[in-house]
ZADO-1210 file (C-alpha; in nm, 4 decimals, padded with zeros to 6 digits):
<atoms>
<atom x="08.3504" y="03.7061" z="03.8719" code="UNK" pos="1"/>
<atom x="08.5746" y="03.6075" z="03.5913" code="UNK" pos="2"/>
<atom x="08.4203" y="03.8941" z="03.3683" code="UNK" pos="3"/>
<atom x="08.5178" y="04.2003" z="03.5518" code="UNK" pos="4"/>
<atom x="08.8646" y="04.1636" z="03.5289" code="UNK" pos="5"/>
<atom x="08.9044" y="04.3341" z="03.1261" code="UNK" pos="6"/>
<atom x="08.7281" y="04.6376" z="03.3596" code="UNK" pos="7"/>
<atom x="08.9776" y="04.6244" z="03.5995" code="UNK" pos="8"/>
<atom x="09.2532" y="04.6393" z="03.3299" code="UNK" pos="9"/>
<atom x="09.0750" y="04.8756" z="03.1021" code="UNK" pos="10"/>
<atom x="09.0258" y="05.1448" z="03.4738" code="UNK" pos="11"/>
<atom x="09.4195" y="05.0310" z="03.5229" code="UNK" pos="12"/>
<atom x="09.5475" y="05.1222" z="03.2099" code="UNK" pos="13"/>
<atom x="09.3116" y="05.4768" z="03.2398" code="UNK" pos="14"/>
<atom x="09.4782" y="05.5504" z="03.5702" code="UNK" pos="15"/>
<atom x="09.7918" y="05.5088" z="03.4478" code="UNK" pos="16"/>
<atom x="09.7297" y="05.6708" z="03.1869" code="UNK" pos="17"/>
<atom x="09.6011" y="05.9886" z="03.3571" code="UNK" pos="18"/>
<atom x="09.9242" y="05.9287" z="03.5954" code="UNK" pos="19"/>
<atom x="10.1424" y="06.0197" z="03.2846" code="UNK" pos="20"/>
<atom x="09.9062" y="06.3139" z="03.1391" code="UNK" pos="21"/>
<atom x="09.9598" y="06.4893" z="03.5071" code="UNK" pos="22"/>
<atom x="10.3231" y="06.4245" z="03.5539" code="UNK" pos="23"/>
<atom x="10.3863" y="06.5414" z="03.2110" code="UNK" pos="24"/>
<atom x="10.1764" y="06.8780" z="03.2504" code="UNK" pos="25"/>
<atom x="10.3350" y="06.9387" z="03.5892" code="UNK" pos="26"/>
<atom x="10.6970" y="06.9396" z="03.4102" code="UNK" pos="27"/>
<atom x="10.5037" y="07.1740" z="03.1406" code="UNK" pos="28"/>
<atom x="10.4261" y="07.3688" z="03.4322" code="UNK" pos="29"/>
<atom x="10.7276" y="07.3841" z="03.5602" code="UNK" pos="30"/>
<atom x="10.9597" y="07.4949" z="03.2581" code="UNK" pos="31"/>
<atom x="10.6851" y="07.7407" z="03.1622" code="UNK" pos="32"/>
<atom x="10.7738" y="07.9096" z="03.4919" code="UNK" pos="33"/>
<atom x="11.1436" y="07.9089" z="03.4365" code="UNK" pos="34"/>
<atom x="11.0880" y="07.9656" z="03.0891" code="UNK" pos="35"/>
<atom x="11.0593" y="08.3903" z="03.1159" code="UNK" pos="36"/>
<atom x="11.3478" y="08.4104" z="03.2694" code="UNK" pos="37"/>
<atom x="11.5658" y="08.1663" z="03.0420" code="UNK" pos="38"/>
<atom x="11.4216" y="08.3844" z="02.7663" code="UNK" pos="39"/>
<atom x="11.6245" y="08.6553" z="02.8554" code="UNK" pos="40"/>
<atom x="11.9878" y="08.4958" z="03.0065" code="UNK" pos="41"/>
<atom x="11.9675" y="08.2825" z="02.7175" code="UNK" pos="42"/>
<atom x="11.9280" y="08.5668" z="02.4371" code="UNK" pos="43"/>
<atom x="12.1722" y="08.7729" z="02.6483" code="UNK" pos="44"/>
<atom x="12.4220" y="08.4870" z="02.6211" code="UNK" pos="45"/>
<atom x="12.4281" y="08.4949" z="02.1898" code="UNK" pos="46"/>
<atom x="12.5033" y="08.8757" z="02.2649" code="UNK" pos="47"/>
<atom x="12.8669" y="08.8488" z="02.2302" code="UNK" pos="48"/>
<atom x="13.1519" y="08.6040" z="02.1098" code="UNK" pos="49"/>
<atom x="13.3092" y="08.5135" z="02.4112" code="UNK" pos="50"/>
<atom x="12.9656" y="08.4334" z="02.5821" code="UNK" pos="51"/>
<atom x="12.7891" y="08.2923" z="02.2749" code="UNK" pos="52"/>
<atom x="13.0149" y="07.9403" z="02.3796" code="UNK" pos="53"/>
<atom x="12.8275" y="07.9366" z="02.7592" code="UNK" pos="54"/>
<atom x="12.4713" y="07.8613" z="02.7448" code="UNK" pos="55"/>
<atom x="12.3233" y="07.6537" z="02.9824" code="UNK" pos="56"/>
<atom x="12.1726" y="07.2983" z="02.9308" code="UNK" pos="57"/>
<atom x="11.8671" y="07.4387" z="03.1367" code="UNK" pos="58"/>
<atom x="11.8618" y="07.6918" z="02.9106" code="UNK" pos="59"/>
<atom x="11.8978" y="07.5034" z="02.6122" code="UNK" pos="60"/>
<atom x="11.6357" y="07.2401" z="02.7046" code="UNK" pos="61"/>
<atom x="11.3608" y="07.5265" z="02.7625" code="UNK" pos="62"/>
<atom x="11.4651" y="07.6443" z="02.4169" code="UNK" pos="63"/>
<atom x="11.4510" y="07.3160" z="02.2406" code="UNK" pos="64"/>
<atom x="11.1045" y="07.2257" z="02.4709" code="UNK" pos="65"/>
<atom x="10.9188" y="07.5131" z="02.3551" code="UNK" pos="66"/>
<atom x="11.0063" y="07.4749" z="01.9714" code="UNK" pos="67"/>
<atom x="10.9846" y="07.0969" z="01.9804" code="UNK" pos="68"/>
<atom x="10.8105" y="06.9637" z="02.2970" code="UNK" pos="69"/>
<atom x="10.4960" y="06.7944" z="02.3550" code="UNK" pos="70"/>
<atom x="10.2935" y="07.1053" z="02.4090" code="UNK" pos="71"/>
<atom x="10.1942" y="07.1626" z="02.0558" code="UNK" pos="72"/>
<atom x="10.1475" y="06.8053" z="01.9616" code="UNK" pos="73"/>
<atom x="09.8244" y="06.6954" z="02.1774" code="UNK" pos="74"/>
<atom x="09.5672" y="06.9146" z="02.0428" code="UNK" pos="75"/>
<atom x="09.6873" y="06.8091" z="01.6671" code="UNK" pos="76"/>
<atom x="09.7754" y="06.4221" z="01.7392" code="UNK" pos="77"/>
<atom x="09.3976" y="06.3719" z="01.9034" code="UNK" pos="78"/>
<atom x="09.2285" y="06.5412" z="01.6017" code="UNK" pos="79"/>
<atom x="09.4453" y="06.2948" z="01.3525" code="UNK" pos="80"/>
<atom x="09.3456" y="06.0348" z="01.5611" code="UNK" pos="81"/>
<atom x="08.9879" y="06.0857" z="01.6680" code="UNK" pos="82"/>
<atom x="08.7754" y="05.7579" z="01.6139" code="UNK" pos="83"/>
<atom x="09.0957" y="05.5252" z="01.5485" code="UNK" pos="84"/>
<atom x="09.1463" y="05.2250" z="01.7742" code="UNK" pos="85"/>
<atom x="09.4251" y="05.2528" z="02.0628" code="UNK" pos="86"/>
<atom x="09.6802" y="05.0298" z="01.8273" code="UNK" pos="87"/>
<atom x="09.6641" y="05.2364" z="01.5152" code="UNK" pos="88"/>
<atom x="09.7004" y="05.5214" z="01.7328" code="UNK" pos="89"/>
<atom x="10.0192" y="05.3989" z="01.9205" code="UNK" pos="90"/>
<atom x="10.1721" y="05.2751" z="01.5586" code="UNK" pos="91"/>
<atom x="10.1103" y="05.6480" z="01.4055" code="UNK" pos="92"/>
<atom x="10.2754" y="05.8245" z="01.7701" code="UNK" pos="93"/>
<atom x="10.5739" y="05.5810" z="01.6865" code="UNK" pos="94"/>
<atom x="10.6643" y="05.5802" z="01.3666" code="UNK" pos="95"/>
<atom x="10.5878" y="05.9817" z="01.4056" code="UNK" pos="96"/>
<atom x="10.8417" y="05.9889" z="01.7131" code="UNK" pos="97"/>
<atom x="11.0968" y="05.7667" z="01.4731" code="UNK" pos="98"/>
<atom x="11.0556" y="06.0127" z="01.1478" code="UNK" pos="99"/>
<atom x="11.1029" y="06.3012" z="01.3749" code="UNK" pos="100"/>
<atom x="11.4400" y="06.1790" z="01.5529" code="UNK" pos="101"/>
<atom x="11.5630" y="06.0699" z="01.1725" code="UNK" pos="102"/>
<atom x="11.4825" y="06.3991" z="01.0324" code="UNK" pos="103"/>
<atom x="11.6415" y="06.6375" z="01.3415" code="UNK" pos="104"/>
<atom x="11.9529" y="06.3885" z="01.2518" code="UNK" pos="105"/>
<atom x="11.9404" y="06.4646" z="00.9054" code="UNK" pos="106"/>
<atom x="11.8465" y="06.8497" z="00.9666" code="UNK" pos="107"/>
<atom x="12.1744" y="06.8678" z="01.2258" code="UNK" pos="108"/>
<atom x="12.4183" y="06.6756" z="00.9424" code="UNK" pos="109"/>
<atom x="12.3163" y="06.8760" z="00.6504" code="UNK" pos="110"/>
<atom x="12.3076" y="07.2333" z="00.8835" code="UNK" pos="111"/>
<atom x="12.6739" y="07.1651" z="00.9771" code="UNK" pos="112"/>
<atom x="12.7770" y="07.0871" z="00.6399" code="UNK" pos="113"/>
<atom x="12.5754" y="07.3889" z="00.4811" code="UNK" pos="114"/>
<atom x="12.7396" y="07.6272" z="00.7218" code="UNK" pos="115"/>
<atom x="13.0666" y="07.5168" z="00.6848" code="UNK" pos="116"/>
<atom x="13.0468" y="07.4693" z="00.2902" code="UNK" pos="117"/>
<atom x="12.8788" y="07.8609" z="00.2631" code="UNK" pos="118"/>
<atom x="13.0403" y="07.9762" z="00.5544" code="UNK" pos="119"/>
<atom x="12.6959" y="08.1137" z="00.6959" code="UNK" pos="120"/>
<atom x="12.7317" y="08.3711" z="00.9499" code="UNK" pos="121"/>
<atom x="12.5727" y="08.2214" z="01.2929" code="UNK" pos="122"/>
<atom x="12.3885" y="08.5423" z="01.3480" code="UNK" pos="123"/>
<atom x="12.2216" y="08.4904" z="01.0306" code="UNK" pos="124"/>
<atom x="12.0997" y="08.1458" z="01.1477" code="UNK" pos="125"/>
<atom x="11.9816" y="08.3141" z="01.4420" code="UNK" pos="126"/>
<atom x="11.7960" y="08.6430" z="01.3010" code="UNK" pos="127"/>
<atom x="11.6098" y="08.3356" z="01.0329" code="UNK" pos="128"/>
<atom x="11.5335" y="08.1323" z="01.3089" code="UNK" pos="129"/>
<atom x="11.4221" y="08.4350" z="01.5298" code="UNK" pos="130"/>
<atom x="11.1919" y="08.5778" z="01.2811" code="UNK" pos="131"/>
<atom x="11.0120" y="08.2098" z="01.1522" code="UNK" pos="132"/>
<atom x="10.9414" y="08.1657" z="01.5352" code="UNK" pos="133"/>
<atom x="10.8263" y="08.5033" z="01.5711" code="UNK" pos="134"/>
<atom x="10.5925" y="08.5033" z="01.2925" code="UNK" pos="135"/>
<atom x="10.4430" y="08.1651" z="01.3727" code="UNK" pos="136"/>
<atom x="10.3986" y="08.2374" z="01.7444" code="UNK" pos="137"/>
<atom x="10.2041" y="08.5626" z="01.6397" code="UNK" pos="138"/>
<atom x="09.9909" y="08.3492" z="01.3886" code="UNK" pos="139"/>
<atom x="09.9100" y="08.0640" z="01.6460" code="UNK" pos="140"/>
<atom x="09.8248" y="08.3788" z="01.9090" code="UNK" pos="141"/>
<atom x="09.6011" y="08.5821" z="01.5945" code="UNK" pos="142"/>
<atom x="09.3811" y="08.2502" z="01.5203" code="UNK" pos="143"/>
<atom x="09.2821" y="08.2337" z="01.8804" code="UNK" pos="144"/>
<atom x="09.0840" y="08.5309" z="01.7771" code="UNK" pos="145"/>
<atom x="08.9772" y="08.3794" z="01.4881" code="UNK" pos="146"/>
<atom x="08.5349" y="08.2791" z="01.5116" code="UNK" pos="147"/>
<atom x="08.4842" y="07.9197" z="01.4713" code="UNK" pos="148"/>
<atom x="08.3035" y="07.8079" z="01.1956" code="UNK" pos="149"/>
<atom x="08.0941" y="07.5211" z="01.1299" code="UNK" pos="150"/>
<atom x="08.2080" y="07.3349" z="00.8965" code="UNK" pos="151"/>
<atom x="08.0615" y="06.9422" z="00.8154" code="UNK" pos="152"/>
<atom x="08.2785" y="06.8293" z="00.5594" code="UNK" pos="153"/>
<atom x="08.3744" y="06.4668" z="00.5934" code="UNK" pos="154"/>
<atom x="08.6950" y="06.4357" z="00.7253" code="UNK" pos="155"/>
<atom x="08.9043" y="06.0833" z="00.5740" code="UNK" pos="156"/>
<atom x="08.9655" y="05.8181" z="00.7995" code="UNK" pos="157"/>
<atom x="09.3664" y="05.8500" z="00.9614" code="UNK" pos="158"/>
<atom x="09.6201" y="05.6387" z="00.8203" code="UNK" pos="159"/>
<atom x="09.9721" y="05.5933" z="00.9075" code="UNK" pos="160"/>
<atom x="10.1378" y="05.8101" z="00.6347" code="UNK" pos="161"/>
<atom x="09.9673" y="06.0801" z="00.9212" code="UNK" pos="162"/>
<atom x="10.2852" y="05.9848" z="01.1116" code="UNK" pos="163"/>
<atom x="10.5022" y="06.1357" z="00.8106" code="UNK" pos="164"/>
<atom x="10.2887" y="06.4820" z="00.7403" code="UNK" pos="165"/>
<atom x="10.1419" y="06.6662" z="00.9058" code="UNK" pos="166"/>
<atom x="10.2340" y="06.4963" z="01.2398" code="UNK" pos="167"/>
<atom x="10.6721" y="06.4416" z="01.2297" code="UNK" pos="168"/>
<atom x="10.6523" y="06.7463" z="01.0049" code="UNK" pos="169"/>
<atom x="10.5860" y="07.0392" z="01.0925" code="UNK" pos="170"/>
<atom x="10.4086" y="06.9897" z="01.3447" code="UNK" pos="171"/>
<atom x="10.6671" y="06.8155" z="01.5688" code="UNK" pos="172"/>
<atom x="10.9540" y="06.8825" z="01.3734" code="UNK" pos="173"/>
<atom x="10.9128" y="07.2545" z="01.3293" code="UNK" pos="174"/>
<atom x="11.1393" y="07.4620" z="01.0765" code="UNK" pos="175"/>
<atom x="11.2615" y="07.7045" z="01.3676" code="UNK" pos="176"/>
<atom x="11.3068" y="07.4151" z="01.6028" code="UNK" pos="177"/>
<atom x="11.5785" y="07.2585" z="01.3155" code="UNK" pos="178"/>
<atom x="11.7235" y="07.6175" z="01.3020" code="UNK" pos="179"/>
<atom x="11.7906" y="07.5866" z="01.7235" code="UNK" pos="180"/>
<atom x="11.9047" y="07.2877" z="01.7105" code="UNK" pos="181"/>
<atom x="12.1702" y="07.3704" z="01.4193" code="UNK" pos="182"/>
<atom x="12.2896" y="07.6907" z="01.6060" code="UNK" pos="183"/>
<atom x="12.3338" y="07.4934" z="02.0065" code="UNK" pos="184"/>
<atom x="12.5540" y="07.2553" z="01.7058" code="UNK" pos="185"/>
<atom x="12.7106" y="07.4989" z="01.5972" code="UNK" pos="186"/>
<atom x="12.8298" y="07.6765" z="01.9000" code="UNK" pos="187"/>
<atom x="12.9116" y="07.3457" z="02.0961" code="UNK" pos="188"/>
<atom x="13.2820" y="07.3679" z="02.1530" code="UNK" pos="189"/>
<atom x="13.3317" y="06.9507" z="02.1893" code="UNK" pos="190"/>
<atom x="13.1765" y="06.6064" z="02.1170" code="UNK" pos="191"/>
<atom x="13.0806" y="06.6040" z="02.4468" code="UNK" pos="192"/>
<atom x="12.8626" y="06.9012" z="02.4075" code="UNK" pos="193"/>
<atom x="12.6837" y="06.7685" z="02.0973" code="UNK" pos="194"/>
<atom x="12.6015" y="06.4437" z="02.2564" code="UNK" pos="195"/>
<atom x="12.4714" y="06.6349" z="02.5940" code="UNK" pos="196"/>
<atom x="12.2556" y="06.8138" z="02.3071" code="UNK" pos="197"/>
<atom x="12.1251" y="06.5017" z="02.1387" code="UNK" pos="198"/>
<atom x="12.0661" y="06.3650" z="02.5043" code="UNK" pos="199"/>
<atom x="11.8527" y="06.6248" z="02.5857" code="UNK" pos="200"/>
<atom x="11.6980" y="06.6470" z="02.2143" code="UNK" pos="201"/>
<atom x="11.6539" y="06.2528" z="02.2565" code="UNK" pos="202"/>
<atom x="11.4562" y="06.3705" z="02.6304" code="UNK" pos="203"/>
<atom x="11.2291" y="06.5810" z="02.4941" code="UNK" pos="204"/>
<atom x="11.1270" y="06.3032" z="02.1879" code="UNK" pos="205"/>
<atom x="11.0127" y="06.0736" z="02.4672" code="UNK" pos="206"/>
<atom x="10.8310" y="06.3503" z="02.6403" code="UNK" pos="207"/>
<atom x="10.6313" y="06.3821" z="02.3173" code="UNK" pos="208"/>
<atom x="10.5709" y="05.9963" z="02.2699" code="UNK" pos="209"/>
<atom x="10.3847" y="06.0355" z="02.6366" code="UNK" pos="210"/>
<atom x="10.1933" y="06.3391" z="02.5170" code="UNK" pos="211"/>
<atom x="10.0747" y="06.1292" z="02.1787" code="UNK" pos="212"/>
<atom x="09.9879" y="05.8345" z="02.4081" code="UNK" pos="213"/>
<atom x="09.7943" y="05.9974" z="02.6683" code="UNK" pos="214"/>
<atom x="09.6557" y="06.2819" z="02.4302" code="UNK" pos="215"/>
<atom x="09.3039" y="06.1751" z="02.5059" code="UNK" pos="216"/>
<atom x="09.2755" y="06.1587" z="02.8870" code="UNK" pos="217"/>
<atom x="09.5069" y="06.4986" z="02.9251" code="UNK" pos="218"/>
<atom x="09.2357" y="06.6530" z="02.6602" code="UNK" pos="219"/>
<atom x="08.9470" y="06.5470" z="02.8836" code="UNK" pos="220"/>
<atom x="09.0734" y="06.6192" z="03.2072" code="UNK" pos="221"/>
<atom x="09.3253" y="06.8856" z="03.1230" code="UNK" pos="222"/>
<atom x="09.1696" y="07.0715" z="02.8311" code="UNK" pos="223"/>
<atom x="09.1161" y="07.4271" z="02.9743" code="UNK" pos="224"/>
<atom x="09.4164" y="07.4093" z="03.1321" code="UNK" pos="225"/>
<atom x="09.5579" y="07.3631" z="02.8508" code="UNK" pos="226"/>
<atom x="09.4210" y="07.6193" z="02.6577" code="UNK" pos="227"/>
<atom x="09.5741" y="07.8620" z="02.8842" code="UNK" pos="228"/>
<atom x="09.9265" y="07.7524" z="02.9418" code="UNK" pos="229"/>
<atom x="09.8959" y="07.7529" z="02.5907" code="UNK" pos="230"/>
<atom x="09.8163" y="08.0822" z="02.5390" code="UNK" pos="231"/>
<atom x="10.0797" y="08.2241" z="02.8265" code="UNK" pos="232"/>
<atom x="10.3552" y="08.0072" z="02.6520" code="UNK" pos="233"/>
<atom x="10.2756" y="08.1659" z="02.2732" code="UNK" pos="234"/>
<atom x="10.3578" y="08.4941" z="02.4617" code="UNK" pos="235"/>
<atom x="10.6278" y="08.3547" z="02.5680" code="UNK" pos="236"/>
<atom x="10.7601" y="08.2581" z="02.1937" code="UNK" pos="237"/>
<atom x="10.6534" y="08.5600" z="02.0505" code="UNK" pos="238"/>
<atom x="10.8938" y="08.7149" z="02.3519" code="UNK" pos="239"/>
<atom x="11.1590" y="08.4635" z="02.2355" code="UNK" pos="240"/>
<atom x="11.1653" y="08.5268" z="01.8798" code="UNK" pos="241"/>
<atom x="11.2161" y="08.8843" z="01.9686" code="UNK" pos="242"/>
<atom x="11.4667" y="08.8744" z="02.2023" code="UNK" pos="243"/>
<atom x="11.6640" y="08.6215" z="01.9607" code="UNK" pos="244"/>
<atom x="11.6112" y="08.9010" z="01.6776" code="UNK" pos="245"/>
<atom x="11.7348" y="09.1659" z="01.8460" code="UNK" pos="246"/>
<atom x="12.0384" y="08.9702" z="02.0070" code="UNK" pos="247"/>
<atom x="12.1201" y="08.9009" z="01.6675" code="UNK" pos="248"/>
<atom x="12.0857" y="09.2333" z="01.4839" code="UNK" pos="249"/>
<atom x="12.3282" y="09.3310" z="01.7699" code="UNK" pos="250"/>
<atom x="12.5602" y="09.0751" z="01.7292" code="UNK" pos="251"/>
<atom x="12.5480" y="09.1979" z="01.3405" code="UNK" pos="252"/>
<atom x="12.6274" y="09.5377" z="01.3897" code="UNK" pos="253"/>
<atom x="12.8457" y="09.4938" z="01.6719" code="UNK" pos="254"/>
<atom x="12.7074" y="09.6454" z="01.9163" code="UNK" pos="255"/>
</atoms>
């Protein structure tokens, strides 16, 4: 009688597990359907100078979700951590989560100073950070074409310098997601603004501690669903990196 009870923890700590992976793919879910729409009011707002000041926080969450949210992190964070015990596993999605707040906080300091030391146009920053997320959108879209192939090489066993690279960087900490997050900086008019930013920027770092925690049940359960949001959100970026291209090259030539 006495021995059942690790079961009953060990089904617990599944369920609630599970609980997690489908309340954080139903908020997936849910900004993927407002993100088409933010796409566009939030590219038309950087079209001109007296609206480039309004954006939304909506808005600006879908942007910062899509370029640094948990979506892209599962798939990766499970293969880095396939065969390593649950507390080596939770120590690598922490100390990734930590390197990844430090370095957006870094990334934000130095992209304020840089812009006002060089005086950097912010439709620069924009067209750079439209056209890296354009062109890795299209490459993460072109390798789902791409024929598997089998390959047996023996694959070393995870560590936590993982947490450093490739996990914090790139893969959660991506270069266009540092270029968003230096522009919404930029164009915040007050303190108050910034710190409603680093709220939300803060948000969306727990969001992917949950994802690295319950990577393996949302993978088992979730997995084909998965692959298709995925797919229907890389449109979506490739759409993004467009529209933020072309709002810039208008904002350029003053049109």
């Amino acid at each position: 009688m006495g021995q059942r009870r690790p079961f009953l923890d060990e089904r617990g700590i599944r369920r609630r597990l599970c609980r997690r992976a489908l309340g954080l793919t139903a908020l997936t879910v849910s900004i993927a359907c407002i993100a088409d729409t933010s796409v566009a009011s939030a590219a038309a707002a950087v079209d001109g100078g007296a609206q480039i000041k309004s954006i939304p926080l909506a808005q600006i969450f879908t942007f910062l979700f899509l370029m640094l949210g948990p979506f892209k992190i599962i798939g990766p964070f499970a293969g880095l951590t396939r065969g390593v015990d649950a507390g080596l596993s939770r120590q690598i999605a922490i100390r990734a989560l930590v390197y990844s707040a430090l370095a957006l906080l870094l990334a934000a300091l130095l992209g304020e100073t840089i812009l006002d030391k060089y005086g950097i146009p912010l439709p620069i920053l924009a067209l750079s950070a439209g056209i890296i997320l354009f062109l890795v959108a299209l490459q993460n879209m072109l390798q789902q074409f791409v024929p598997l192939t089998s390959n047996d090489r023996e694959v070393s066993a995870p560590t936590l310098s993982v947490a450093m690279t490739p996990l914090a960087f790139p893969t959660i900490v991506t270069p266009y997601g540092i270029s968003a997050l230096i522009v919404f900086l930029a164009l915040s008019p007050d303190l108050q603004s910034r710190l409603l930013i680093g709220v939300i920027v803060l948000a969306i770092m727990a969001l992917n501690l949950v994802a690295m925690l319950s990577a393996r049940p949302i993978l088992r359960f979730l997995g084909v669903f998965l692959q298709i949001l995925g797919a229907v959100l890389s449109v979506v970026q490739v759409a993004l990196g467009l529209q933020i291209i072309s709002s810039s090259l208008r904002m350029l030539w003053g049109v």
